[in-house]
C-alpha positions as CSV (number, residue, x, y, z in Angstrom):
1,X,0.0,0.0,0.0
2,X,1.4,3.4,-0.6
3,X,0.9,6.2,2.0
4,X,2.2,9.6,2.1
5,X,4.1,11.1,5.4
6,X,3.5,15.2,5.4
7,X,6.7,17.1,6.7
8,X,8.1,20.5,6.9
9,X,11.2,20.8,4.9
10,X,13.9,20.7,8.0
11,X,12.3,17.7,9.8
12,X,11.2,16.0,5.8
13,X,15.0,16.2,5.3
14,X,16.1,15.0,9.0
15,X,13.6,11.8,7.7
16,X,15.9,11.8,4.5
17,X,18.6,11.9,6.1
18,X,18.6,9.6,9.0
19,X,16.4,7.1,7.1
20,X,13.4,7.2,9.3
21,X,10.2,8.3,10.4
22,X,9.5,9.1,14.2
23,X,7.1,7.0,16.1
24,X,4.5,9.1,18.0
25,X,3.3,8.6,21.3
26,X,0.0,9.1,23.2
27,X,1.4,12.3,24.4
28,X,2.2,13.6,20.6
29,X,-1.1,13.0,19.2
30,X,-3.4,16.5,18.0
31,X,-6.8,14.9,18.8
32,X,-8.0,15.7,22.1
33,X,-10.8,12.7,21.1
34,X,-8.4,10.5,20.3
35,X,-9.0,6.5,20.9
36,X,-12.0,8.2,22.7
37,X,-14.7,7.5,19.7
38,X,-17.3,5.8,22.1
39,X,-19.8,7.7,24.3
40,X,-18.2,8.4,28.1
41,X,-21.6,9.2,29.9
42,X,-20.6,6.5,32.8
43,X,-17.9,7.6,35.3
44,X,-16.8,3.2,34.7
45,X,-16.9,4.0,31.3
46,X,-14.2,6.5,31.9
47,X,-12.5,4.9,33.7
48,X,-12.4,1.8,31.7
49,X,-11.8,3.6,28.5
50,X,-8.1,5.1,30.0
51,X,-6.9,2.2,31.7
52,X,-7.4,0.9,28.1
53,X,-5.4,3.5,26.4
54,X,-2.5,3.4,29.0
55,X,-2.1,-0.1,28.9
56,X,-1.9,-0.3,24.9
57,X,0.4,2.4,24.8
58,X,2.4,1.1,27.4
59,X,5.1,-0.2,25.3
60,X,3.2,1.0,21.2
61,X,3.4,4.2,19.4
62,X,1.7,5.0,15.8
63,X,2.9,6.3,13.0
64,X,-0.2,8.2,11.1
65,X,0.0,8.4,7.3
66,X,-2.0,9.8,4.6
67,X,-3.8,7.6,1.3
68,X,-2.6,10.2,-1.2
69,X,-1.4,13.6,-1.6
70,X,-3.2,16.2,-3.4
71,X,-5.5,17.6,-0.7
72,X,-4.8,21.2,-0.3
73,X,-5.8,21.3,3.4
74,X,-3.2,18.4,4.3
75,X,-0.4,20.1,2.9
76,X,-1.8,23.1,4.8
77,X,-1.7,21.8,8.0
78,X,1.2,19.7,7.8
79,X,3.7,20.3,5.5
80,X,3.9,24.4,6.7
81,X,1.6,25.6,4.0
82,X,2.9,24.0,1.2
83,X,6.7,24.8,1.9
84,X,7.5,21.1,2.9
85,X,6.9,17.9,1.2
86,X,5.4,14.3,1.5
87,X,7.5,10.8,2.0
88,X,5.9,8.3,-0.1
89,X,6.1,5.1,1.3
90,X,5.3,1.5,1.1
91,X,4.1,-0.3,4.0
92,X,2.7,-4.1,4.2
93,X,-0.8,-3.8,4.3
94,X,-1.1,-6.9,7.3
95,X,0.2,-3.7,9.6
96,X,-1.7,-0.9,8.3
97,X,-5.0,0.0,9.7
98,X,-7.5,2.5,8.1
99,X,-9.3,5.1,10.0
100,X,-12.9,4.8,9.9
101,X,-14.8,8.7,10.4
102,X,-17.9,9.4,12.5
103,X,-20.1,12.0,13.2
104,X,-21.6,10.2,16.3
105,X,-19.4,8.4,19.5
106,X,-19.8,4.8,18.9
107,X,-21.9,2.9,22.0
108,X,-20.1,1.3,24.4
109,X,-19.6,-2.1,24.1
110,X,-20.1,-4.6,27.5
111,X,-16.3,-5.5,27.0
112,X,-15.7,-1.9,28.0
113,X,-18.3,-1.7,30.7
114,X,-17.6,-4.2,32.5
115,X,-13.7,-3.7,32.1
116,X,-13.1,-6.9,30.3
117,X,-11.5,-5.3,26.9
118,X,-8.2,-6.4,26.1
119,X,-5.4,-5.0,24.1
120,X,-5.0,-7.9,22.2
121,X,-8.7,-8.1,20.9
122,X,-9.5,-7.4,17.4
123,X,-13.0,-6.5,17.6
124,X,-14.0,-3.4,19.3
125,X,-10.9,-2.3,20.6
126,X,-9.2,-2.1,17.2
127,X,-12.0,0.4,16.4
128,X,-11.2,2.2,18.8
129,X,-7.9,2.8,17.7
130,X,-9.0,3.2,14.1
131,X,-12.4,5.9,14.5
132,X,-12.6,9.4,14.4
133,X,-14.7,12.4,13.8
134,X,-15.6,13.2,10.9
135,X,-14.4,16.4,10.3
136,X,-10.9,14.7,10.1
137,X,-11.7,12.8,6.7
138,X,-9.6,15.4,4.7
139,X,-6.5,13.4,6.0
140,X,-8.1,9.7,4.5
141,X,-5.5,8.7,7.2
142,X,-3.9,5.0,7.6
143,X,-1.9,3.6,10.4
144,X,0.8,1.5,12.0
145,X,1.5,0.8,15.3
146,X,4.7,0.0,16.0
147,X,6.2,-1.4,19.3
148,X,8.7,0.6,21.3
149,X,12.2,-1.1,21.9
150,X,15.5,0.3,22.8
151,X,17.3,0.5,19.2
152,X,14.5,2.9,18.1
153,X,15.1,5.3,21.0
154,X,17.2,8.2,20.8
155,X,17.4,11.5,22.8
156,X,13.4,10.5,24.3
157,X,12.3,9.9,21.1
158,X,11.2,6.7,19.4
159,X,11.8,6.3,15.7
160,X,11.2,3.5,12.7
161,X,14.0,3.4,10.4
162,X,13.1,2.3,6.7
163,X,13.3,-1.4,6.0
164,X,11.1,-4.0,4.7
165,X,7.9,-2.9,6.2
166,X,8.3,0.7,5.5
167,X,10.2,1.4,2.2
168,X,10.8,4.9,1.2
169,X,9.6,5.3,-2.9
170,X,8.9,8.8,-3.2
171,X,8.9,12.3,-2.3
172,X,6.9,15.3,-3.5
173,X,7.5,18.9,-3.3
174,X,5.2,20.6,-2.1
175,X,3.9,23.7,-4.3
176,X,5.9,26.5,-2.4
177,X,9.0,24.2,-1.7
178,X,12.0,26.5,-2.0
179,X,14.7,24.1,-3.5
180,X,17.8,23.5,-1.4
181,X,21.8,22.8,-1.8
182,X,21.0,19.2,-0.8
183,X,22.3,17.5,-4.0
184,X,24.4,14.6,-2.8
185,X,21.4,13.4,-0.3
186,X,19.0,13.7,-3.5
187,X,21.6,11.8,-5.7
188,X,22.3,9.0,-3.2
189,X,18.5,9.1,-3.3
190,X,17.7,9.1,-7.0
191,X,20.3,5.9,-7.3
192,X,18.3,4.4,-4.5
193,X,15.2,4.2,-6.7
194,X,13.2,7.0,-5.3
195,X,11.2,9.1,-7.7
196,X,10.7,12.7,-7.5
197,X,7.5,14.5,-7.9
198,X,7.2,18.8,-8.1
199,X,4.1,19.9,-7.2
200,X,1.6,22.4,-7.8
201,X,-1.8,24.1,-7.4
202,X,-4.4,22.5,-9.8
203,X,-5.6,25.5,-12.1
204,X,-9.3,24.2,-12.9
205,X,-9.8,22.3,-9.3
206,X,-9.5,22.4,-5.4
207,X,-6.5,20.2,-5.8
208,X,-2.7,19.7,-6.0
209,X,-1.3,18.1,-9.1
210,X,1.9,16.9,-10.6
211,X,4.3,20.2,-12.5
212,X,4.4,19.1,-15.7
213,X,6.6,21.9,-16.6
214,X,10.5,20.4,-15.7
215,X,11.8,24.0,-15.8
216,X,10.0,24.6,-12.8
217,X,10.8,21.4,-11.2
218,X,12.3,21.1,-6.9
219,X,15.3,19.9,-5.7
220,X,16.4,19.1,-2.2
């Protein structure tokens, strides 16, 4: 499955770089909702629902990616306003799980009343790791958790490096990239494989499009 990873350009070029993509944590996340899609009327509920969360993120972290990349507003809000760009990336689709948008909280299931919902359950748990609200369908997001061991931890941060499950493919400029002096990284790149895509605002559409033109094509 290919996914898109959003970036300004100094932390998209750290990723280049250093060959990775940082895990987030519970604490990093931008959703005050987040893994909290079911109705928390009940106190239990509540109480339930966190004792959940801490214990599945106890030793996991998530990386959140993106189906595609011409929506405006993603680039927008994560890729500083179009001055970044977008990793395009490869990841086996047994670890990626697609988010699933709302406008309601889902019910609560007995599991979670009565305390009994496990970490390991695939039912209702994983949607509550994969649901959101609605409003946040712009991002058509996908995910991977990840778990957090000692050779992915540096400086109190957790990080993926690329590999089998997570292989680097592309990256796009976005529309108001300002090319760089970054030629050796984007050669070792290029001989890797990895395609290059400029980018730039669709003239007849809401949308961001491949430039065409290669006199107005980015560089790193």
């Amino acid at each position: 499955m290919r996914v898109y990873k959003f970036y300004s350009k100094r932390w998209g070029l750290e990723a280049l770089y250093r060959r990775r993509l940082k895990i987030a944590t519970l604490q990093d996340l931008n959703d005050p909702f987040e893994f909290g899609a079911v109705s928390k009327r009940d106190k239990r509920d509540r109480k339930n629902l966190e004792d959940f969360k801490k214990a599945m993120f106890t030793d996991k972290g998530l990386i959140c990616f993106s189906r595609n990349w011409r929506n405006p507003v993603i680039w927008s809000h994560y890729s500083d306003s179009h001055k970044g760009l977008a990793l395009g990336l490869d990841i086996n689709d047994e670890i990626a799980m697609n988010v699933k948008y709302v406008e309601s909280r889902l019910k609560v299931p007995e599991a979670l009343r009565t305390g009994a919902i496990k970490v390991q359950e695939t039912g209702f748990a994983r949607d509550i790791l994969s649901t959101k609200f609605h409003h946040w369908s712009y991002e058509d997001e996908v995910r991977v958790f990840l778990s957090l061991s000692d050779d992915r931890f540096e400086n109190g941060l957790y990080f993926k490096l690329f590999g089998d499950q997570i292989i680097l493919k592309e990256i796009v400029f976005g529309a108001n990239y300002e090319s760089g002096n970054n030629k050796r990284l984007q050669n070792e790149l290029i001989n890797e494989g990895i395609k290059f895509t400029s980018s730039r605002l669709a003239f007849g559409s809401f949308e961001v499009v491949c430039q065409k033109n290669k006199t107005m094509w980015k560089t790193l």
